[in-house]
VEXLUMBA-771173 format. One record per atom (N, C-alpha, C): residue in one letter; atom name; x, y negated, z negated. Coordinates in pm, whole numbers. Example, Ala and Ser with C-alpha at 12.3 -4.5 7.8 and 13.67 -1.06 7.14 Angstrom:
! residues 2
('A', 'N', (1319, 569, -780))
('A', 'CA', (1230, 450, -780))
('A', 'C', (1320, 330, -780))
('S', 'N', (1285, 225, -708))
('S', 'CA', (1367, 106, -714))
('S', 'C', (1290, -3, -787))
! end
This chain:
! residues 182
('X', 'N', (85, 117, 0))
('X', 'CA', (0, 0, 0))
('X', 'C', (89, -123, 0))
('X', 'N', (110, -180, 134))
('X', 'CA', (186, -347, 135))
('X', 'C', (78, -446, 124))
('X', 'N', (158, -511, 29))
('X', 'CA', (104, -638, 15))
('X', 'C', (203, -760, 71))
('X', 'N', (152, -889, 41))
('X', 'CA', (200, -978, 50))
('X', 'C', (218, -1092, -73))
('X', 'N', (383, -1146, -98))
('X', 'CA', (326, -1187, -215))
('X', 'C', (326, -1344, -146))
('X', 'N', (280, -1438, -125))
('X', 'CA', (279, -1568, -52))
('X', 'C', (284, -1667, -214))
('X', 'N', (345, -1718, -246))
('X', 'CA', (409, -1810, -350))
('X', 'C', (356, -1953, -334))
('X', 'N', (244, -2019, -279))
('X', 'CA', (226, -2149, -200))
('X', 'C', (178, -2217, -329))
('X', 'N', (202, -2354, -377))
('X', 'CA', (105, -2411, -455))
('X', 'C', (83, -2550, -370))
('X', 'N', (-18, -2629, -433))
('X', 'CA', (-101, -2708, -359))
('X', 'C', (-49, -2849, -488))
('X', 'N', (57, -2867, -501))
('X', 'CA', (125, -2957, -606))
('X', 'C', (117, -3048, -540))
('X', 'N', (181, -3190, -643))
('X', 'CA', (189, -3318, -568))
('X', 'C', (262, -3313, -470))
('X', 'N', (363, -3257, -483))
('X', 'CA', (530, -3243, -328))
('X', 'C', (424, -3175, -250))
('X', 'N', (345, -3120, -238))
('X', 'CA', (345, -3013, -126))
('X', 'C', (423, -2962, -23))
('X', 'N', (495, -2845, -96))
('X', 'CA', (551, -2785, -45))
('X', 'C', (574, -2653, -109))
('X', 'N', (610, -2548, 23))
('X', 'CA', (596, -2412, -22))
('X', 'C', (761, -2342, -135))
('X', 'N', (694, -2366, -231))
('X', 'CA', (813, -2287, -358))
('X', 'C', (841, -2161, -282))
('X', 'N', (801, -2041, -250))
('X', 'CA', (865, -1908, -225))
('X', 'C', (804, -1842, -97))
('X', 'N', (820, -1749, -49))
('X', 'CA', (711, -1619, -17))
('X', 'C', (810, -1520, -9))
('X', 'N', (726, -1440, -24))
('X', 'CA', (797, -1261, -11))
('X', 'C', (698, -1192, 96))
('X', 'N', (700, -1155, 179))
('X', 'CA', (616, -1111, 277))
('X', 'C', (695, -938, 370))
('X', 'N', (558, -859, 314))
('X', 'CA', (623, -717, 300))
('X', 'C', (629, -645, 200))
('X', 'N', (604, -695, 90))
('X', 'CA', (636, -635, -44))
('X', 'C', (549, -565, -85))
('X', 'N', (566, -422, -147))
('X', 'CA', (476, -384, -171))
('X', 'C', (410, -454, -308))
('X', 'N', (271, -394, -297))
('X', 'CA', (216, -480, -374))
('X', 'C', (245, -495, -536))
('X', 'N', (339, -384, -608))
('X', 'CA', (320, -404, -724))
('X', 'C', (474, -529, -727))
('X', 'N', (582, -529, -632))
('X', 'CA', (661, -644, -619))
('X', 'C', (544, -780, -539))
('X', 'N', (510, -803, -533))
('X', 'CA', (402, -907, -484))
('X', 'C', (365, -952, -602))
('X', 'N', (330, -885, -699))
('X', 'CA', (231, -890, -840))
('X', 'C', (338, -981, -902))
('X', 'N', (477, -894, -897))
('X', 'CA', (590, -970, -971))
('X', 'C', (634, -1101, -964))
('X', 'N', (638, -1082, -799))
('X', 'CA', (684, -1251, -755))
('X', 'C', (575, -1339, -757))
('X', 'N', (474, -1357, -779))
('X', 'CA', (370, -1396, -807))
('X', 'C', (385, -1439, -1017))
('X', 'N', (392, -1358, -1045))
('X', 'CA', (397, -1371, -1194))
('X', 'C', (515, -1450, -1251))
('X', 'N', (587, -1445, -1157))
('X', 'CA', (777, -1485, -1188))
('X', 'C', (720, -1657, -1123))
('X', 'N', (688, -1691, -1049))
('X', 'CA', (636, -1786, -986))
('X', 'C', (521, -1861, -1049))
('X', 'N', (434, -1843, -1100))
('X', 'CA', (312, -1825, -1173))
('X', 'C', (412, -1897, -1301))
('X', 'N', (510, -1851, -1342))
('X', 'CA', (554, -1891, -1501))
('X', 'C', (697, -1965, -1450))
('X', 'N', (719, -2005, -1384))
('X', 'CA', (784, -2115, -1315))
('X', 'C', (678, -2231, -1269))
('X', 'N', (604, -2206, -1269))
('X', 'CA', (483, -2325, -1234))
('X', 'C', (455, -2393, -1322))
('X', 'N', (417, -2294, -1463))
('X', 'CA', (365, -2327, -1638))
('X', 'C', (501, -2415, -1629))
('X', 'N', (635, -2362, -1636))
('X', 'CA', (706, -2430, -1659))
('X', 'C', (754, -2588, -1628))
('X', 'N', (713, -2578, -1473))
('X', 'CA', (716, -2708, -1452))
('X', 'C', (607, -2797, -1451))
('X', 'N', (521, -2773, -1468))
('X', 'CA', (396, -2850, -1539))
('X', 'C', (338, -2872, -1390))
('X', 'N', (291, -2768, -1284))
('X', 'CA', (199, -2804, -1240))
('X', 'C', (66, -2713, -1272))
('X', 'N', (-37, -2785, -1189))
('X', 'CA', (-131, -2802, -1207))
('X', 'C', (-172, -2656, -1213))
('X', 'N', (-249, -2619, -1318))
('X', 'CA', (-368, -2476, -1339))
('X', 'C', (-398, -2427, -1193))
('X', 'N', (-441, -2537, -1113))
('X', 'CA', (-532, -2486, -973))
('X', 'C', (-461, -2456, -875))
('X', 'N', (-284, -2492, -867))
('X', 'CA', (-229, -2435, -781))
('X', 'C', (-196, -2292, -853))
('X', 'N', (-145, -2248, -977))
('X', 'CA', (-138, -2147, -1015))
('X', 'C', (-269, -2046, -1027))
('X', 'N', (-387, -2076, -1011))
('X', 'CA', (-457, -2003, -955))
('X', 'C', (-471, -1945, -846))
('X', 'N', (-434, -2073, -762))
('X', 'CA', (-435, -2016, -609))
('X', 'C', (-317, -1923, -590))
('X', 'N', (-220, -1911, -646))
('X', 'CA', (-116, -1856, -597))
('X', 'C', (-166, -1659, -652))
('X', 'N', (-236, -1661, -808))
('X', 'CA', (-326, -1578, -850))
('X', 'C', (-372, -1496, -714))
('X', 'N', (-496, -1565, -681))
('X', 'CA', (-564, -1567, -571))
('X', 'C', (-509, -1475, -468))
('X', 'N', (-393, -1560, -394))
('X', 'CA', (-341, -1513, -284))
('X', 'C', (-272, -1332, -291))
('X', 'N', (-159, -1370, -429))
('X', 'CA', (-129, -1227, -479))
('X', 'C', (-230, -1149, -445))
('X', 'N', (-364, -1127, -512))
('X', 'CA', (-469, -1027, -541))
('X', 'C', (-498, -1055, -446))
('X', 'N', (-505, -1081, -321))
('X', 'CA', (-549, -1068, -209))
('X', 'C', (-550, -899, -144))
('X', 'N', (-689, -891, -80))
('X', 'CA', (-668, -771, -6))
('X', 'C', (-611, -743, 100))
('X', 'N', (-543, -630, 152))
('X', 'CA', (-477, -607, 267))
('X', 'C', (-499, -722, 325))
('X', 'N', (-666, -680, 425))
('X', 'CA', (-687, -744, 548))
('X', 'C', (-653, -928, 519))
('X', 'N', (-699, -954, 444))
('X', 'CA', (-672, -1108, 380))
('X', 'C', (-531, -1156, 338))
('X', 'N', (-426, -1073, 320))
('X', 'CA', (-321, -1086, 327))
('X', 'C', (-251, -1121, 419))
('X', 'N', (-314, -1031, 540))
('X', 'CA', (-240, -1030, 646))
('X', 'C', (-318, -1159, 725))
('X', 'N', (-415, -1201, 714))
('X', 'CA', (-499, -1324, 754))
('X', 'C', (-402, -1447, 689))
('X', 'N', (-341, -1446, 569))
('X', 'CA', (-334, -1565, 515))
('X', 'C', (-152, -1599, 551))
('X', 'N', (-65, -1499, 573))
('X', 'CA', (28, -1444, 680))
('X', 'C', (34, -1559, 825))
('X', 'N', (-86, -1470, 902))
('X', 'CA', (-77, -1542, 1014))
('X', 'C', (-115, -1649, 1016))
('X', 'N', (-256, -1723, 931))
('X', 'CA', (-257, -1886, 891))
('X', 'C', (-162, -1957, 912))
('X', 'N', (-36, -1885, 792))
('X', 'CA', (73, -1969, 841))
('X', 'C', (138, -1991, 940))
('X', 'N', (137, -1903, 1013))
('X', 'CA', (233, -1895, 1113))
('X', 'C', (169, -1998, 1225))
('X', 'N', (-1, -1957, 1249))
('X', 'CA', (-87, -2096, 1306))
('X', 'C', (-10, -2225, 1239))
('X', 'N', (-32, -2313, 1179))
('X', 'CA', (-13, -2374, 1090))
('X', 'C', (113, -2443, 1131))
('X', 'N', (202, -2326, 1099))
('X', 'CA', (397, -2363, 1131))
('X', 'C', (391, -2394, 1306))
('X', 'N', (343, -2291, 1415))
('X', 'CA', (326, -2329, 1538))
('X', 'C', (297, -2419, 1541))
('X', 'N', (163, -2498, 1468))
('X', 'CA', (101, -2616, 1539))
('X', 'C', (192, -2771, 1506))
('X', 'N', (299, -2753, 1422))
('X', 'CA', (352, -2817, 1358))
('X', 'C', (253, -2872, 1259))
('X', 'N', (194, -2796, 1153))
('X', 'CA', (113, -2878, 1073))
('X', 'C', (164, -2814, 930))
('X', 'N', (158, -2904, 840))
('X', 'CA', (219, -2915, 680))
('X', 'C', (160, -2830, 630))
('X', 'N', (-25, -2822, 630))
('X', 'CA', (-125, -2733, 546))
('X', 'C', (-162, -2643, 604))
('X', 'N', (-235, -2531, 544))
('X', 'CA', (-270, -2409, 606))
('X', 'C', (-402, -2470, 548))
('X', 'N', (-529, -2495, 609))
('X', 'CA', (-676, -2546, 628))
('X', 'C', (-756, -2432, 623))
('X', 'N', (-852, -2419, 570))
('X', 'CA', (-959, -2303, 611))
('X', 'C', (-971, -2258, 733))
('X', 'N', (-946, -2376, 857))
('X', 'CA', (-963, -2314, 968))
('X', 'C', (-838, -2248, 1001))
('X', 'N', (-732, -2231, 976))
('X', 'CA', (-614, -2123, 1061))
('X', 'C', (-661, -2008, 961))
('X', 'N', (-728, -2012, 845))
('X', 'CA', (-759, -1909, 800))
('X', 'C', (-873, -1825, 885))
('X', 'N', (-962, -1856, 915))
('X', 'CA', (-1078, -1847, 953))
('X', 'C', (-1040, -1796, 1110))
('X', 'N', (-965, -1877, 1207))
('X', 'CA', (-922, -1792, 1341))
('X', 'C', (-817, -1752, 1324))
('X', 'N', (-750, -1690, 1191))
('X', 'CA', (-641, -1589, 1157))
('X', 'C', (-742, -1450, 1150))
('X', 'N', (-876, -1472, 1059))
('X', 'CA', (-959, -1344, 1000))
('X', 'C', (-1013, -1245, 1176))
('X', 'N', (-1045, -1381, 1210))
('X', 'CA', (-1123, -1350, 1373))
('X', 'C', (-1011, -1269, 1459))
('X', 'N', (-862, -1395, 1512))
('X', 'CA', (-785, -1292, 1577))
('X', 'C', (-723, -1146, 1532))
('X', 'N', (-768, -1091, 1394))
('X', 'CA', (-748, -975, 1334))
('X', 'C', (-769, -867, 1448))
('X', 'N', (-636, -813, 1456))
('X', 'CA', (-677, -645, 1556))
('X', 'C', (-789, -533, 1552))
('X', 'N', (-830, -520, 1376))
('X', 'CA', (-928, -450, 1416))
('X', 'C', (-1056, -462, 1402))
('X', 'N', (-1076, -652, 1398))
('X', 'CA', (-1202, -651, 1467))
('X', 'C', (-1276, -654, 1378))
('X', 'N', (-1271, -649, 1256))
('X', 'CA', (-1335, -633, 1089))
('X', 'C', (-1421, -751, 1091))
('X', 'N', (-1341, -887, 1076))
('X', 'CA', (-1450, -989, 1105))
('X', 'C', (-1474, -1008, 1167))
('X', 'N', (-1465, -1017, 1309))
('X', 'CA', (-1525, -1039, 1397))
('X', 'C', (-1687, -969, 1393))
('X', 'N', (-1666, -828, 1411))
('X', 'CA', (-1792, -752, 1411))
('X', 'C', (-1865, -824, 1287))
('X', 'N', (-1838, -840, 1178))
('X', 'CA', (-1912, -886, 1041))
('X', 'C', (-1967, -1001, 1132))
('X', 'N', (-1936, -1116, 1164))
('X', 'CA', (-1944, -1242, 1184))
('X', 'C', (-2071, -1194, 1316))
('X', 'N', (-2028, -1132, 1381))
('X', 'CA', (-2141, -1075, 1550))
('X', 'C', (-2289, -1017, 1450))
('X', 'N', (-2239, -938, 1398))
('X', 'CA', (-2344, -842, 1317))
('X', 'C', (-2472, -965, 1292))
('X', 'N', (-2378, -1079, 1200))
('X', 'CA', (-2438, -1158, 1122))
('X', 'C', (-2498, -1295, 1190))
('X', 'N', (-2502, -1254, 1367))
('X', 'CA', (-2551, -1385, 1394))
('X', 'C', (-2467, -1448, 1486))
('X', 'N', (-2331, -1457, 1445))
('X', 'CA', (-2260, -1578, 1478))
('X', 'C', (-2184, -1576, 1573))
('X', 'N', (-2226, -1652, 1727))
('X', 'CA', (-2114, -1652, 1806))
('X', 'C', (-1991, -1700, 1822))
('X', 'N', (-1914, -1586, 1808))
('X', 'CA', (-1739, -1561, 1802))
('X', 'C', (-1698, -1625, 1886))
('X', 'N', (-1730, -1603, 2011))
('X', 'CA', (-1660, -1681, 2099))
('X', 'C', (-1643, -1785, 2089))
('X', 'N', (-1758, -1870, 2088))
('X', 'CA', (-1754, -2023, 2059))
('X', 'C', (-1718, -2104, 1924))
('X', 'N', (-1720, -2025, 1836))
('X', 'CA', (-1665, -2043, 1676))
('X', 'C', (-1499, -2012, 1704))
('X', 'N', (-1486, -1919, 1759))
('X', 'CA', (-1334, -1955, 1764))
('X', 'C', (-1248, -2057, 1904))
('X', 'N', (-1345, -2100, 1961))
('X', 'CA', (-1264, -2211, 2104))
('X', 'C', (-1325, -2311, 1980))
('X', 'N', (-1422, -2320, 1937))
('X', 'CA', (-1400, -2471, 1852))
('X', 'C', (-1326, -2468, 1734))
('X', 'N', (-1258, -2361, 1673))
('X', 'CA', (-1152, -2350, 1587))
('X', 'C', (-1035, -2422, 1616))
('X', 'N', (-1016, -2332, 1769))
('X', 'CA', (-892, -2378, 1823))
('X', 'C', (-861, -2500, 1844))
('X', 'N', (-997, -2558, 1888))
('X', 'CA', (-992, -2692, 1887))
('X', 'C', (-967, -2782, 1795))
('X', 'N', (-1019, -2738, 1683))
('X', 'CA', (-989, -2810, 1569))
('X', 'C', (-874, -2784, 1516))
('X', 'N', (-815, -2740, 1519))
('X', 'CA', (-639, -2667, 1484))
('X', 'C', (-590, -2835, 1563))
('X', 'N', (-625, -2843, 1741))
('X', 'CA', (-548, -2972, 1785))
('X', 'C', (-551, -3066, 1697))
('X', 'N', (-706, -3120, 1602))
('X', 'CA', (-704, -3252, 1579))
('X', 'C', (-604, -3230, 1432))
('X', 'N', (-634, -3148, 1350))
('X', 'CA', (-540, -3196, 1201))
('X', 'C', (-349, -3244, 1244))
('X', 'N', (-384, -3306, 1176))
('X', 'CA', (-209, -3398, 1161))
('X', 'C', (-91, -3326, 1180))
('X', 'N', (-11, -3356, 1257))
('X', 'CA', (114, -3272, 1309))
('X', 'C', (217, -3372, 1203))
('X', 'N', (311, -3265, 1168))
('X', 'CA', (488, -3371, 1114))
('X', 'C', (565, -3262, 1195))
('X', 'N', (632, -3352, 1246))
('X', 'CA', (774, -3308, 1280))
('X', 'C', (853, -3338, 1208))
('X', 'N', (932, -3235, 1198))
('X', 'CA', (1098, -3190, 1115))
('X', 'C', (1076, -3189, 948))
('X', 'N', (958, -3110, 952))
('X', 'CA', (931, -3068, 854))
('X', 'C', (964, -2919, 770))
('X', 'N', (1033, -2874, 899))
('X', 'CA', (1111, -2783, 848))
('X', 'C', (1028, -2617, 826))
('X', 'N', (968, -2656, 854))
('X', 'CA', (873, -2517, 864))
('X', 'C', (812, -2489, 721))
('X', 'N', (843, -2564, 629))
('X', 'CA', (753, -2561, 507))
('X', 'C', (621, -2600, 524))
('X', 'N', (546, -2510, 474))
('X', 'CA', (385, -2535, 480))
('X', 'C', (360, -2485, 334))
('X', 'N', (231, -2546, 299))
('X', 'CA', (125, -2522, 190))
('X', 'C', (2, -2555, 227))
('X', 'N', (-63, -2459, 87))
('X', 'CA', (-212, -2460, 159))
('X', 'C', (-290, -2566, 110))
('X', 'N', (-341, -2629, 224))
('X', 'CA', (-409, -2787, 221))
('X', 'C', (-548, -2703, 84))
('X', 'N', (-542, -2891, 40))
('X', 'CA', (-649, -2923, -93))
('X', 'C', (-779, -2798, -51))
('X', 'N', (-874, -2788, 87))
('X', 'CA', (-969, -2752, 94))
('X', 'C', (-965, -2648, 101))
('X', 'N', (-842, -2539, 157))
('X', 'CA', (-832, -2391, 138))
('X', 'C', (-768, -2364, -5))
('X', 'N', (-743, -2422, -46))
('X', 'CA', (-731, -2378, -228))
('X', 'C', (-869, -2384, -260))
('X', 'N', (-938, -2496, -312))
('X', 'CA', (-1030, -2511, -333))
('X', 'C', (-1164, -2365, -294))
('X', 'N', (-1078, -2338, -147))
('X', 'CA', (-1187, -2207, -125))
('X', 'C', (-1135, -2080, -128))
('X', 'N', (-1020, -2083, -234))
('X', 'CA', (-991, -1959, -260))
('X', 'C', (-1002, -1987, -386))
('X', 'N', (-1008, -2094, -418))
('X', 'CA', (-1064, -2050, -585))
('X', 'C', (-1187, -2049, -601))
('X', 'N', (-1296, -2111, -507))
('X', 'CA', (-1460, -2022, -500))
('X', 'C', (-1438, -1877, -464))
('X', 'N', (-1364, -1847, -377))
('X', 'CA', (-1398, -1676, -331))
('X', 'C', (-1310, -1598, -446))
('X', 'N', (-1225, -1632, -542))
('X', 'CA', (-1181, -1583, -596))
('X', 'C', (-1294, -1550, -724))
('X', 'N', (-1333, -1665, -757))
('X', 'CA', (-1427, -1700, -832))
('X', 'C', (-1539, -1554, -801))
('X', 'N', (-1591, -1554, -696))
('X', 'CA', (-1748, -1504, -661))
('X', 'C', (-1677, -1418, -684))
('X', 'N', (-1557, -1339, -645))
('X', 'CA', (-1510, -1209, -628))
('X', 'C', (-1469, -1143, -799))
('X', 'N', (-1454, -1239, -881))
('X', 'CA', (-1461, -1174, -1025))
('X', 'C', (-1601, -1146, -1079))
('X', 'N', (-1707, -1262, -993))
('X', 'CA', (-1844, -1233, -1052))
('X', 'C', (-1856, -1089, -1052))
('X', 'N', (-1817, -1042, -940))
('X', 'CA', (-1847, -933, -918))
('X', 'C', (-1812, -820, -950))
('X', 'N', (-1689, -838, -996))
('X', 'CA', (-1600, -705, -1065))
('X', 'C', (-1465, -667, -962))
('X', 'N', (-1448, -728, -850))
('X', 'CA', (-1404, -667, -784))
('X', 'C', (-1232, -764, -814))
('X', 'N', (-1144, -676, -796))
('X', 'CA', (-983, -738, -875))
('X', 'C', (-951, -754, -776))
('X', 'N', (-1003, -784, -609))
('X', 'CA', (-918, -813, -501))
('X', 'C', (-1007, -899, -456))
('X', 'N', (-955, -986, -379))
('X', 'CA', (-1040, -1083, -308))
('X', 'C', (-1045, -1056, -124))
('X', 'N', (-1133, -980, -112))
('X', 'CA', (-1217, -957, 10))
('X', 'C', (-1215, -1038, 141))
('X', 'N', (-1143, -1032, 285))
('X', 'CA', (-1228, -1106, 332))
('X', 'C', (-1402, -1155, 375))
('X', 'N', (-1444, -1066, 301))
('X', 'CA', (-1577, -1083, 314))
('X', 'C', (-1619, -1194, 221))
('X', 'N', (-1534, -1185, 120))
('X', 'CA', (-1621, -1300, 12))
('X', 'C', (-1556, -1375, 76))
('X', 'N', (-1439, -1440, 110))
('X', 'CA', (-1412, -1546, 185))
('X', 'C', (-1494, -1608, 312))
('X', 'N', (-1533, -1539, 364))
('X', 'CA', (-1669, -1568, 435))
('X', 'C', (-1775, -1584, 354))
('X', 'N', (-1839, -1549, 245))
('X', 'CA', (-1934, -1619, 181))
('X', 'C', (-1893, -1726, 149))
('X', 'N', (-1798, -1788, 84))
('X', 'CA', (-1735, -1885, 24))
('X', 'C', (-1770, -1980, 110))
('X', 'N', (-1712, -1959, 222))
('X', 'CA', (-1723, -2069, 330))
('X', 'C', (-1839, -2083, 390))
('X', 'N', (-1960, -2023, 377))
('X', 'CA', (-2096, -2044, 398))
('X', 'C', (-2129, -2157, 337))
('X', 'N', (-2072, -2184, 190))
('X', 'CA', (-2100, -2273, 128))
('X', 'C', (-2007, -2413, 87))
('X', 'N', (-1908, -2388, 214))
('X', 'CA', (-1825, -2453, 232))
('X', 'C', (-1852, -2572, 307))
('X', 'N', (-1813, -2734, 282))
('X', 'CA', (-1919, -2866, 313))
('X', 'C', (-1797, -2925, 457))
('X', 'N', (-1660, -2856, 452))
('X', 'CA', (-1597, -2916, 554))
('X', 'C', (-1578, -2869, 666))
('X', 'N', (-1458, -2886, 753))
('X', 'CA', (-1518, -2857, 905))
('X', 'C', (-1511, -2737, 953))
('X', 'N', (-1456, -2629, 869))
('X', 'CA', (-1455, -2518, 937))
('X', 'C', (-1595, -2456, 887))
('X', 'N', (-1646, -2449, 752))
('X', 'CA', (-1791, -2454, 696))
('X', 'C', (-1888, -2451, 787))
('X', 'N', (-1854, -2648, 829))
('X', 'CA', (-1949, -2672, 951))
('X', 'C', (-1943, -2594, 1090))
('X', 'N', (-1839, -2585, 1110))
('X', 'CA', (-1851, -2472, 1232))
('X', 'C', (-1857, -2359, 1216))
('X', 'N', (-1872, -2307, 1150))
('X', 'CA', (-1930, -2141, 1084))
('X', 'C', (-2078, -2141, 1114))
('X', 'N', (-2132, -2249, 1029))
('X', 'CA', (-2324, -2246, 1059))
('X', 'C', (-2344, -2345, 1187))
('X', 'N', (-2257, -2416, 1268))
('X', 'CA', (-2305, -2442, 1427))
('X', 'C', (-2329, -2359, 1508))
('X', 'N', (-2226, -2233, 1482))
('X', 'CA', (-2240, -2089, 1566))
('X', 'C', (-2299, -1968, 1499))
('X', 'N', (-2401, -2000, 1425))
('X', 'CA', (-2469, -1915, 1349))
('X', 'C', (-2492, -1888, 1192))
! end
C-alpha cells in the first residue's frame, strides 16, 4: 500500500516545507507527523497542520490526484494548487473512478473539464518561482470540510468521493462549475 506523504502548509510564506512522494504509507504517516511537530514548533497556524493531516490520510486514489494537482499547478507556472487542478487531476485519473461517479451523477465531463482547463489559464502565473507550490487558501479550506465530513463518518481516510461532496457545497469557481455541468 503506497502512499503519499505531501508536506504542503497554507502559512503566511506560502511555500511548500517538504514532500515525500512514494512512500509507503506508514513512512508518509511519519513525515507527516515529523512535519506536523515542526509546524507546532514554529507557530503556524492549526489549519495548515490540519491540512497537511488531511493530505497524509489521504486515500490512494486522492493521493495520487493531489500528486498530479501539483504537477498541473507547477506546469502552469502557478504558486497554489486550487480546487480546480484538484478536480481535473480526479477527472484525468486512468481509471475513470471519477469520472464515471461524476457521468453516473448527472454531470457533463466533458464540458466540466474544457472549462476547468480553462480556468487553470485565468489563475495567476509567477515566474521563477522555483517550482515551489502550496495549496491555495480555498483547497485547504476544502480539505478540511472533506476531511471533516469524512470523520463524521467514521471513515480514517479521506475519499475522493467525499471530496466531491465537499465541493458540492463549495461557493468558488470550481464549486461553480461542478453544478453548471450538473
Amino acid at each position: 500500500d503506497h502512499g503519499i506523504g505531501l508536506a504542503v502548509f497554507a502559512g503566511e510564506d506560502q511555500r511548500v516545507v517538504g514532500h515525500g512522494i512514494g512512500l509507503d504509507q506508514q513512512r508518509a504517516r511519519g513525515l507527516g507527523d515529523q512535519v506536523a511537530a515542526g509546524a507546532h514548533h514554529l507557530g503556524l497556524a492549526a489549519q495548515a497542520v490540519g491540512v497537511l493531516h488531511a493530505l497524509v490520510a489521504a486515500h490512494a486514489a486522492l493521493q495520487q490526484a493531489l500528486a498530479d494537482a501539483q504537477s498541473l499547478a507547477i506546469g502552469n507556472d502557478q504558486q497554489f494548487i486550487e480546487p480546480q487542478h484538484l478536480l481535473l487531476a480526479l477527472i484525468n485519473q486512468d481509471d475513470g473512478g471519477t469520472t464515471s461517479l461524476l457521468a453516473r451523477a448527472g454531470v457533463n465531463v466533458p464540458g466540466l473539464k474544457r472549462d476547468l482547463e480553462q480556468s487553470l489559464t485565468r489563475l495567476p502565473k509567477v515566474e521563477g518561482h522555483g517550482g515551489d507550490v502550496s495549496i491555495g487558501r480555498d483547497l485547504g479550506n476544502l480539505l478540511n470540510l472533506t476531511d471533516k465530513e469524512a470523520q463524521k463518518r467514521g471513515d480514517q481516510f479521506i475519499a475522493s468521493e467525499m471530496f466531491l461532496l465537499a465541493l458540492g457545497e463549495d461557493k468558488g469557481e470550481a464549486g461553480r462549475l461542478a453544478k453548471q455541468h450538473g
